[in-house]
KOLBASE-345877 format. One line per 2 residues: their letters; for each residue x, y, z of C-alpha. Coordinates in steps of 0.02 Angstrom, whole numbers, plus 50000, padded with zeros to 5 digits. Layout:
REM residues N
a) X:Y:Z ~ ...
END
This chain:
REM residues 237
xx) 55633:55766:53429 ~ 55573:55588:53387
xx) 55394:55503:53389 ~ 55402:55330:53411
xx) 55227:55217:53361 ~ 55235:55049:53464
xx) 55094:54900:53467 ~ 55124:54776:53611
xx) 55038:54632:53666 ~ 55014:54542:53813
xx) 55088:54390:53870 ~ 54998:54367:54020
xx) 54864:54427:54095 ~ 54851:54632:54128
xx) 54757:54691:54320 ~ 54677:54849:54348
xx) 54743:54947:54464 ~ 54615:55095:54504
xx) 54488:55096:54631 ~ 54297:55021:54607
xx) 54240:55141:54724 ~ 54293:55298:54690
xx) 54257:55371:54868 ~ 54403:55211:54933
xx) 54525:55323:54940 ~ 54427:55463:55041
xx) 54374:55328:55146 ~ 54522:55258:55186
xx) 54605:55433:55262 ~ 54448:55463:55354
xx) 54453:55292:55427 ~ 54631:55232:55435
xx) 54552:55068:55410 ~ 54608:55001:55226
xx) 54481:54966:55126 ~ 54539:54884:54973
xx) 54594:54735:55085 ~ 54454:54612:55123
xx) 54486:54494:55276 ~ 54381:54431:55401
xx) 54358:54576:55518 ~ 54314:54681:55364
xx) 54198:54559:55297 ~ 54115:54570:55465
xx) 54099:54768:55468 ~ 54021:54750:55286
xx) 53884:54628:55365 ~ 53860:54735:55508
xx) 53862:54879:55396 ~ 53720:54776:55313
xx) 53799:54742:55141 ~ 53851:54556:55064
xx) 54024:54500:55055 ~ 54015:54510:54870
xx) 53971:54683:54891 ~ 54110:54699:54992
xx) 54228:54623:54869 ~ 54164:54716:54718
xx) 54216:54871:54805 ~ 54364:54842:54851
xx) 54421:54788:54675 ~ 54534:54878:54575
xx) 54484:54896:54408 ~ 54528:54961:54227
xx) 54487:55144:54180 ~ 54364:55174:54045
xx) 54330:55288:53899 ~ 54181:55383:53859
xx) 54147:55218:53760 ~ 54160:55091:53929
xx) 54322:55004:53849 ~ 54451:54973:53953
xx) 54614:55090:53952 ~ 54789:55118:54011
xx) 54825:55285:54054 ~ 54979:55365:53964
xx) 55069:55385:54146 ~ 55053:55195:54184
xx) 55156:55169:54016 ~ 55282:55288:54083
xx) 55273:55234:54243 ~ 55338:55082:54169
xx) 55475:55145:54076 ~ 55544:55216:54215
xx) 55554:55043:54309 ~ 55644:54993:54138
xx) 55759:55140:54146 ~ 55800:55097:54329
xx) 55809:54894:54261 ~ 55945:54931:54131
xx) 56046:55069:54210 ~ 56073:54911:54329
xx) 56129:54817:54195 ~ 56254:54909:54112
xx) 56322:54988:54264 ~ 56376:55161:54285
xx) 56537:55161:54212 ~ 56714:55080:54200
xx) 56868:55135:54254 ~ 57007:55171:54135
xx) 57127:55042:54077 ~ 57299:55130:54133
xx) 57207:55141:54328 ~ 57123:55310:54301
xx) 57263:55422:54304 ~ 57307:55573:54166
xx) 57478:55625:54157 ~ 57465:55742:54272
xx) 57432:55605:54398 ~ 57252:55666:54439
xx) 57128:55529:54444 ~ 57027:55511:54282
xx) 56819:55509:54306 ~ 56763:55343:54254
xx) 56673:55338:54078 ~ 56496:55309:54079
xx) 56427:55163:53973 ~ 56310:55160:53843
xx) 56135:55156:53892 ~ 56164:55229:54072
xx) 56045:55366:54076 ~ 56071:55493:54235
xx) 55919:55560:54302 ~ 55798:55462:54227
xx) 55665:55506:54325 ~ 55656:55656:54290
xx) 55708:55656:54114 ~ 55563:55556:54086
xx) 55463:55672:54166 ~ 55530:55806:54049
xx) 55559:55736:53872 ~ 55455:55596:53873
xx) 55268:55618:53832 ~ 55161:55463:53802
xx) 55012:55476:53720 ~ 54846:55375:53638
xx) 54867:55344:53437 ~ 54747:55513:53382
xx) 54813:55635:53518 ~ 54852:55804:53479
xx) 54952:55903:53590 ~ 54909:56062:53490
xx) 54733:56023:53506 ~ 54593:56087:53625
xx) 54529:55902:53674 ~ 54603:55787:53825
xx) 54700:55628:53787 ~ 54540:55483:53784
xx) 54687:55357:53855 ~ 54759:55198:53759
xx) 54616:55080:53723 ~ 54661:54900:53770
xx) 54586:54784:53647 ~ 54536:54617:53685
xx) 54572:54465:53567 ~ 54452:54354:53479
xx) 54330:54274:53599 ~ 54414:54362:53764
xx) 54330:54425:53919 ~ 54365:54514:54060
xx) 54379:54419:54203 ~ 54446:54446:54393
xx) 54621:54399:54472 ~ 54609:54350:54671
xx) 54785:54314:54756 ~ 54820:54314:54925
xx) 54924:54473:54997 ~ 55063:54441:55141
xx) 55134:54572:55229 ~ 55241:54611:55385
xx) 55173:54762:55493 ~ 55222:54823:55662
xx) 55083:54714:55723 ~ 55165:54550:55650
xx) 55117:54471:55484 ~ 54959:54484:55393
xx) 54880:54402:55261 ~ 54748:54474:55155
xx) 54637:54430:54988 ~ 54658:54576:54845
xx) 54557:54555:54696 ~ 54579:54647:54535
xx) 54504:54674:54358 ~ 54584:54544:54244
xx) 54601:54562:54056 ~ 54671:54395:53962
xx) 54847:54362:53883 ~ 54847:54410:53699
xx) 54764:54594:53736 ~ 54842:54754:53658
xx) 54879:54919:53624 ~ 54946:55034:53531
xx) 55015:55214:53600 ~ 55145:55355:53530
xx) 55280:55398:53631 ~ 55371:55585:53604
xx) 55531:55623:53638 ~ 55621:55784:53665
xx) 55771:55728:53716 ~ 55907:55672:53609
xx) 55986:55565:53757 ~ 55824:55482:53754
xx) 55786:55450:53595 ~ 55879:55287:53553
xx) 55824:55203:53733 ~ 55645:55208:53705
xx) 55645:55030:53609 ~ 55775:54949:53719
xx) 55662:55014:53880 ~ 55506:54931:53780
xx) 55585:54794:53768 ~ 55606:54762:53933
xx) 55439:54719:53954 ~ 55439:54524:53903
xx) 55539:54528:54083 ~ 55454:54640:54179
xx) 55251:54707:54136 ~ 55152:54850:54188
xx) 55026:54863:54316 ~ 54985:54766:54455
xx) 55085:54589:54506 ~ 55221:54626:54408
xx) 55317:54514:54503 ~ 55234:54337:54450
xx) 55231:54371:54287 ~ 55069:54488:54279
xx) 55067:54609:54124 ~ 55221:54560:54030
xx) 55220:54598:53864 ~ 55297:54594:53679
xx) 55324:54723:53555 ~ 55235:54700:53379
xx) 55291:54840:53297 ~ 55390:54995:53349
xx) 55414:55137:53200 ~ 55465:55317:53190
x) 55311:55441:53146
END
């Protein structure tokens, strides 16, 4: 078993990804009508409704979590949520495996199974799931009290501030287009989190799937760029 400590820090900016309202999602089943997307016909069931657009908006945000404290947090399954989109990233990379040299036969003549490459990890979902337990800096997993999350810390003179960006999408009703807006905290925030692992497989990918973040971030809008990050320091506990 291994305990990594890792500090990261943004390179762009991080977006919230959970629910202003916390009855959206209880809504939106009971509805079928999806809230967190604000276009014009929902904008006009808010007025009717007799609330403001901005109402309306704020809403449908997603935001940060918070601690008991009202700073915002990352929850230890977004960070390995992420490394499983690393895992998946890498196993790309390297490939499965490569055939042998002679053309994959023993000297019996039976076909030889192709040798698997280092840092292809097989079932790395659920691996993850199993033998990889992230955690906030003080956590105890012997202890009585819940993980508080991993505080995200601001830099000097930073504020949070709020990312709007159009959404397209093709439904069985033809394209739509759609405004989502989401919590924004600014480039040069970070964190610092333990990661545990039981695994021996695992142990030695941890930094390499960490590293994988100045590619591809956590959270929401991964895609443009959105939460990318570096790592500052990674240590064994």
């Amino acid at each position: 078993m291994k305990t990594y400590y890792a500090r990261i820090r943004f390179k762009e900016d991080i977006l919230g990804t959970s629910p202003a309202d916390p009855k959206i999602q209880e809504k939106f089943v009971s509805s079928k009508i999806p809230d967190t997307v604000i276009d014009p016909d929902t904008q006009k069931k808010a007025e009717i409704a007799g609330v403001t657009a901005a109402e309306a908006v704020e809403k449908s945000m997603t935001v940060f979590y918070r601690n008991q404290d009202g700073q915002p947090i990352l929850m230890p399954y977004q960070v390995a949520g992420f490394l499983k989109s690393a895992a998946k990233a890498i196993n790309g990379e390297v490939g499965k495996g490569t055939p042998a040299a002679d053309g994959g036969a023993d000297d019996q003549g039976k076909k030889r199974k192709a040798g698997k490459k280092e840092g292809y990890i097989t079932a790395y979902k659920s691996k993850i799931d199993q033998y990889v337990f992230v955690s906030s800096i003080d956590y105890d997993y012997d202890g009585d009290e819940s993980d508080p999350g991993i505080v995200l810390h601001l830099p000097e003179g930073g504020t949070i501030g709020d990312c709007q960006r159009p959404l397209r999408a093709e439904t069985l009703q033809g394209p739509r287009t759609a405004l989502a807006n989401s919590e924004s905290l600014p480039k040069g925030t970070w964190c610092e989190f333990k990661i545990t692992v039981l695994l021996a497989e695992m142990e030695k990918m941890i930094p390499r799937y960490l590293d994988y973040g100045k590619y591809n971030g956590m959270c929401q809008w991964r895609n443009s760029g959105k939460g990318r990050f570096k790592v500052e320091e990674i240590k064994e506990l």
